[in-house]
DRENTISE-797773 format. One record per residue (C-alpha): x, y, z. Coordinates in Angstrom, 1 decimal. Example, Ala and Ser with C-alpha at 12.3 -4.5 7.8 and 13.67 -1.06 7.14 Angstrom:
REM residues 2
node east->12.3	north->-4.5	up->7.8
node east->13.7	north->-1.1	up->7.1
REM end
This chain:
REM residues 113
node east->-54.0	north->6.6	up->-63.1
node east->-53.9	north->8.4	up->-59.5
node east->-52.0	north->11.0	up->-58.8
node east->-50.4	north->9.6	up->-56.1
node east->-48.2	north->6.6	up->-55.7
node east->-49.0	north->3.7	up->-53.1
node east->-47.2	north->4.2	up->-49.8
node east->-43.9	north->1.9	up->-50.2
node east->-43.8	north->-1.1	up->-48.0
node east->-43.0	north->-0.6	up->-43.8
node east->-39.5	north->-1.6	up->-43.4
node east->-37.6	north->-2.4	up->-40.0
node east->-34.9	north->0.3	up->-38.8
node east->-32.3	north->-2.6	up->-39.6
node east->-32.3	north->-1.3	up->-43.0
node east->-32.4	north->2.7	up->-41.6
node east->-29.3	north->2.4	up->-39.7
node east->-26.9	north->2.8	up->-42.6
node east->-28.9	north->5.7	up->-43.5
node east->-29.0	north->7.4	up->-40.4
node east->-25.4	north->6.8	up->-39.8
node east->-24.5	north->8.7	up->-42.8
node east->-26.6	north->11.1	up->-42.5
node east->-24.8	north->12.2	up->-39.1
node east->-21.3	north->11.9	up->-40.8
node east->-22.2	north->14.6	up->-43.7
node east->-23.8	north->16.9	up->-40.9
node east->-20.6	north->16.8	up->-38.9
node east->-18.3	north->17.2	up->-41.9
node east->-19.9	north->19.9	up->-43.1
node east->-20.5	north->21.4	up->-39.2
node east->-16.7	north->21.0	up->-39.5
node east->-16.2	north->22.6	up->-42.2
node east->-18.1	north->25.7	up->-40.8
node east->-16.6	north->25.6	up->-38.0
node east->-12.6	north->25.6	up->-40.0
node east->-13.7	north->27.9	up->-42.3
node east->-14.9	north->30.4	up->-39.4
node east->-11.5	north->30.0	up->-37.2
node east->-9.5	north->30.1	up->-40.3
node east->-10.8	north->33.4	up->-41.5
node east->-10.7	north->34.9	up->-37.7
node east->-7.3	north->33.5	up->-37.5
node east->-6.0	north->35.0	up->-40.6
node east->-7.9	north->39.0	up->-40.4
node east->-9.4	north->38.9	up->-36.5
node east->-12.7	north->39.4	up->-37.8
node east->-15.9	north->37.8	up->-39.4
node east->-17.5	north->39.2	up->-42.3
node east->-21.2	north->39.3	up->-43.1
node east->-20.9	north->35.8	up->-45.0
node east->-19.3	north->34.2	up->-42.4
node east->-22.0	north->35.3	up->-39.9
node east->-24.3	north->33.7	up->-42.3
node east->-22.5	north->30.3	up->-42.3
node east->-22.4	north->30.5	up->-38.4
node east->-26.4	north->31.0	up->-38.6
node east->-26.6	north->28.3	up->-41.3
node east->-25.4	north->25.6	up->-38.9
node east->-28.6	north->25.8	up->-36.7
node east->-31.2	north->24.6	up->-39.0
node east->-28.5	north->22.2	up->-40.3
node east->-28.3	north->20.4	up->-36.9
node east->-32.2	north->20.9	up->-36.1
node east->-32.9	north->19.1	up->-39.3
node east->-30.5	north->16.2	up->-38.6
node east->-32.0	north->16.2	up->-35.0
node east->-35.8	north->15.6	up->-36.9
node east->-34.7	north->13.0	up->-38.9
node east->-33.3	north->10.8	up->-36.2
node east->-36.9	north->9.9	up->-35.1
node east->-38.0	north->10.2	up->-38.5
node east->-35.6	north->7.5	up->-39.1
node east->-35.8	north->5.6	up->-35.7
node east->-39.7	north->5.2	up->-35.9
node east->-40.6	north->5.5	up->-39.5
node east->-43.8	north->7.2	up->-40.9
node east->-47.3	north->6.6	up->-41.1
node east->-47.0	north->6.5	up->-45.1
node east->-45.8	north->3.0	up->-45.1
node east->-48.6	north->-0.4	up->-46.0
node east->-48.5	north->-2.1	up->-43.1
node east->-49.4	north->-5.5	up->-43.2
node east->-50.9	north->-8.3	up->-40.5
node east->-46.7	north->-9.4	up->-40.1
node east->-46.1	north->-6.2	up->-38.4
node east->-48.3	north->-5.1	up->-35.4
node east->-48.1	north->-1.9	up->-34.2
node east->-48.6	north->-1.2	up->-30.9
node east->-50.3	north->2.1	up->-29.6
node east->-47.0	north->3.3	up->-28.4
node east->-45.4	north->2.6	up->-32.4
node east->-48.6	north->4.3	up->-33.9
node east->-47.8	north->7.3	up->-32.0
node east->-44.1	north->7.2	up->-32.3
node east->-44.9	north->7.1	up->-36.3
node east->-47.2	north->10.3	up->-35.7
node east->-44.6	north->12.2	up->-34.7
node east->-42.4	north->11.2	up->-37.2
node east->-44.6	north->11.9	up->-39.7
node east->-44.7	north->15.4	up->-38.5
node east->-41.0	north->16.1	up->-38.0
node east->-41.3	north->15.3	up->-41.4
node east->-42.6	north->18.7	up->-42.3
node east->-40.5	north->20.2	up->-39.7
node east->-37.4	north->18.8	up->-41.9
node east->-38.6	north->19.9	up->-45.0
node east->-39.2	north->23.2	up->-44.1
node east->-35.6	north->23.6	up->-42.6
node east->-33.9	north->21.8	up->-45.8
node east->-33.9	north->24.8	up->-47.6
node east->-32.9	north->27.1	up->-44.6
node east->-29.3	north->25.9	up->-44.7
REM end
């Protein structure tokens, strides 16, 4: 027994798109709720505290990450079996690269929010 898995099966961005389409939503709701909870609390005292300069600096890696996994999501990865049905071209092959890479980038920023 390895210790890794096989790579699941390539899939076509048909079956990404509900994904991706959520994944935009719950950035923007909770960029929204940021953003309310920042006016509300300037509103109400006319001045932001510590936390809420953190929550302002929490929604840059929170749209970076969202803006990495739109190609992640668009071109796929190279951890995928491939088979003879779908041919890349070299133009796919490197689009999957760089997904592959943004990868890391979005991991790394996960836990930054």
């Amino acid at each position: 027994m390895g210790l890794y898995s096989p790579p699941p099966p390539a899939r076509p961005f048909s079956d990404d798109k509900s994904t991706l389409l959520t994944s935009w939503w719950i950035t923007a709701m909770c960029a929204v709720i940021i953003i309310l909870r920042l006016i509300g609390r300037y509103i109400r005292v006319e001045t932001l505290f510590g936390e809420d300069k953190i929550a302002a600096v929490a929604l840059i890696p929170l749209v970076l990450r969202m803006a990495f996994v739109h190609p992640i999501l668009l071109y796929g990865t190279n951890n995928v079996l491939v088979d003879d049905a779908l041919a890349l071209t070299p133009t796919d092959i490197h689009n999957r690269s760089i997904a592959s890479r943004l990868v890391l980038v979005s991991r790394i920023l996960h836990p930054a929010m």
